[in-house]
C-alpha positions as CSV (number, residue, x, y, z in Angstrom):
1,X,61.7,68.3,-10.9
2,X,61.6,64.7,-12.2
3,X,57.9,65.1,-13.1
4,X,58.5,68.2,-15.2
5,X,61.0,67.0,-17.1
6,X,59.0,63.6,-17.9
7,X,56.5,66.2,-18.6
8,X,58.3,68.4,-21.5
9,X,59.6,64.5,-23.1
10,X,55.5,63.6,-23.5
11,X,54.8,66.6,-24.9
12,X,58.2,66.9,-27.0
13,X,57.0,63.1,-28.1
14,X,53.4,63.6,-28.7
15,X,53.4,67.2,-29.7
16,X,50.3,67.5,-31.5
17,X,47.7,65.1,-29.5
18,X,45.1,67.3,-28.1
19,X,43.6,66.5,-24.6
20,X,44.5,67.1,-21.0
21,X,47.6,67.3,-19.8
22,X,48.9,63.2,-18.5
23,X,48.9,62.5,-15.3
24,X,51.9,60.3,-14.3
25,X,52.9,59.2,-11.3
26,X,56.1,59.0,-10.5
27,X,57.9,55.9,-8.2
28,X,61.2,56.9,-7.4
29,X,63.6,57.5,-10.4
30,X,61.3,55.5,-12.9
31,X,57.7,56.7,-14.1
32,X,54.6,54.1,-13.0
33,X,54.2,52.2,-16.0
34,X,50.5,51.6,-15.5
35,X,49.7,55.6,-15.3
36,X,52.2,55.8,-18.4
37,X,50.1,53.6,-20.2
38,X,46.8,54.9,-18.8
39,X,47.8,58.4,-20.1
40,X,49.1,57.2,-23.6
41,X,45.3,55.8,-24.0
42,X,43.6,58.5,-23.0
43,X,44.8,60.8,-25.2
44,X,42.3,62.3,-28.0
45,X,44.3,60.5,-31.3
46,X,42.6,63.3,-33.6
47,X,44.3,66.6,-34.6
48,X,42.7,69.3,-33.3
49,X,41.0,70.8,-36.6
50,X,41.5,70.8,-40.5
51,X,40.1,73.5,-43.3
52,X,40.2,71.5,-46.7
53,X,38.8,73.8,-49.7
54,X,37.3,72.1,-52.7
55,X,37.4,74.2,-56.1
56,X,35.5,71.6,-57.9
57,X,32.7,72.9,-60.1
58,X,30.8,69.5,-60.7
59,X,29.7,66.7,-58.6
60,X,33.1,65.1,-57.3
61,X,33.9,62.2,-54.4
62,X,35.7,63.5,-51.5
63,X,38.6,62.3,-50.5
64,X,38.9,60.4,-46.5
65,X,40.9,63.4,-45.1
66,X,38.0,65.9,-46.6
67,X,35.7,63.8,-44.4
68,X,37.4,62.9,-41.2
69,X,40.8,65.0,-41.1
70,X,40.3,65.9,-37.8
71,X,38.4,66.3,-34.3
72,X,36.5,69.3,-36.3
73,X,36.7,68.8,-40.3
74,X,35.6,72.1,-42.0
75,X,35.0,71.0,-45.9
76,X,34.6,74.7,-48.5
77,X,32.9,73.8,-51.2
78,X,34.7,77.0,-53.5
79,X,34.0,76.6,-57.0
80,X,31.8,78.0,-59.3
81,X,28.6,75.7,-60.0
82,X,26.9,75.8,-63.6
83,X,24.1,74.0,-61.7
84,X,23.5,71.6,-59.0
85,X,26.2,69.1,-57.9
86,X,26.9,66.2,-56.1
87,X,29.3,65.4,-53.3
88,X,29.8,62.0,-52.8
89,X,30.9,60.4,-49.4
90,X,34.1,58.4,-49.7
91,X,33.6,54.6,-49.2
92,X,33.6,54.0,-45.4
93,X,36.5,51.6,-46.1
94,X,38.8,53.9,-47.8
95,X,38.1,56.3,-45.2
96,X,39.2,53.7,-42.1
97,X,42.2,52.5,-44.8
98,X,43.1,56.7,-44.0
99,X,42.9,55.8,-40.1
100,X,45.6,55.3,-37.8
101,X,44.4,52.1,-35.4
102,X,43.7,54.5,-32.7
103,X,41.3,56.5,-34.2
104,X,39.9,53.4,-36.6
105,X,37.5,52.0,-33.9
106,X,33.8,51.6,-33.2
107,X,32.2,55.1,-31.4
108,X,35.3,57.1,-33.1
109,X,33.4,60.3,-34.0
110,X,34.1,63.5,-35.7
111,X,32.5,67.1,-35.7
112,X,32.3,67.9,-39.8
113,X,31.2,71.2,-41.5
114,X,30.4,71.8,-45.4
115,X,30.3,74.7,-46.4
116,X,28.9,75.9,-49.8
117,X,30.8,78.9,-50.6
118,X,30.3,78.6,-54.3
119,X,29.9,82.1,-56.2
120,X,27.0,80.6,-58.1
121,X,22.8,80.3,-56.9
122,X,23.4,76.2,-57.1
123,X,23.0,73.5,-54.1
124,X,25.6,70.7,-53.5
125,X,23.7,67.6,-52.3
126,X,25.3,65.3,-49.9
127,X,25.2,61.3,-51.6
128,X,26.1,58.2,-49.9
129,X,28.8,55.6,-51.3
130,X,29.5,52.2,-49.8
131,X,28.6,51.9,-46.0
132,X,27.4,54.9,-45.1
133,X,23.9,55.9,-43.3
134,X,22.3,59.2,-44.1
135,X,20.2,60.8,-40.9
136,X,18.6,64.0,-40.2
137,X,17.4,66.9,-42.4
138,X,17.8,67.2,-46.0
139,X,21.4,66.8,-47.5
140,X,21.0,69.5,-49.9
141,X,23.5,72.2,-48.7
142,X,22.9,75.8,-51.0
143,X,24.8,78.6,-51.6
144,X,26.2,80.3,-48.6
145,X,24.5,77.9,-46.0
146,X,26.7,75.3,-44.0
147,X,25.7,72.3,-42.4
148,X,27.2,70.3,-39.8
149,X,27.3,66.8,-39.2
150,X,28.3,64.2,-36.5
151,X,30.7,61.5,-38.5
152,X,30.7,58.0,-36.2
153,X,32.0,54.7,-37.2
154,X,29.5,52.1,-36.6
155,X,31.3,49.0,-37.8
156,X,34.8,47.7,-38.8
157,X,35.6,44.8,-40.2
158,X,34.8,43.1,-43.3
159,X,32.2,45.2,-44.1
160,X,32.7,48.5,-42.4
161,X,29.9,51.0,-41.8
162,X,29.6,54.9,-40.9
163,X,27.1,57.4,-39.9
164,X,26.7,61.3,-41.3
165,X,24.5,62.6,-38.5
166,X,23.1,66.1,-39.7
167,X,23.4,68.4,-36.2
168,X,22.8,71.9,-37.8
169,X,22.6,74.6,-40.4
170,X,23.8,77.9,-40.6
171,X,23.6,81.0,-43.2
172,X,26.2,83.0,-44.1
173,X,30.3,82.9,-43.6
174,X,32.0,79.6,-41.6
């Protein structure tokens, strides 16, 4: 009984950390402290998902949450282009600045999608700002195509780096 109850006050505490459920073990009347801890840790510190539409119809710099919101980060570019645009990546510091300390660390990665849902024939391209690292196919994303990317911080620090990994495209609606 004691476990189920410690079990609903994690959840009631932590409600929107996705992951498996904690093991704790119990000693008596008191939770182990060390499997309290252990559990706390190893939780995933990302939301589960995010949808963040953009209406912009020129080149525009996204903002951190637009970037890495979530475990999955789905970006819809929505607005009407009069001809090619550019998205610029915010700066890798003003992204980790957005962080809580659990998920500002070295290896933290997030699963991104942009989407180009624009009612006009024009591409977005994908630009770089301060820190970042460009890798895979070409960042040019046109109309009714997505592409996915693999968002990893590299390096924190004084001079903070970050990784857009391109993993796949697609045609037609997200």
């Amino acid at each position: 009984m004691r476990k189920f109850c410690f079990t609903q006050m994690f959840r009631a505490m932590f409600p929107s950390i996705q992951g498996q459920m904690p093991v704790i073990v119990d000693n008596g009347s008191m939770p182990d402290q060390i499997s309290l801890i252990n559990a706390i840790l190893a939780q995933n510190p990302w939301q589960a998902s995010v949808y963040n539409p953009a209406t912009n119809t020129t080149g525009f710099t996204a903002a951190p949450s637009q970037i890495m919101g979530a475990e999955q980060t789905v970006l819809n570019l929505t607005g009407t282009l009069g001809a090619g645009a550019a998205l610029t990546l915010p700066t890798v510091a003003s992204i980790l600045a957005a962080l809580t300390p659990q998920q500002a660390v070295v290896g933290s990665s997030v699963s991104l999608r942009i989407v180009n849902s624009s009612s006009a024939a024009f591409a977005w391209t994908v630009t770089t700002n301060t820190g970042w690292t460009l890798a895979g196919t070409s960042q040019a994303i046109a109309q009714n195509v997505w592409q996915d990317y693999i968002v990893t911080i590299t390096t924190i620090g004084a001079t903070p780096t970050a990784t857009l990994q391109a993993v796949g495209r697609g045609v037609g609606p997200i």
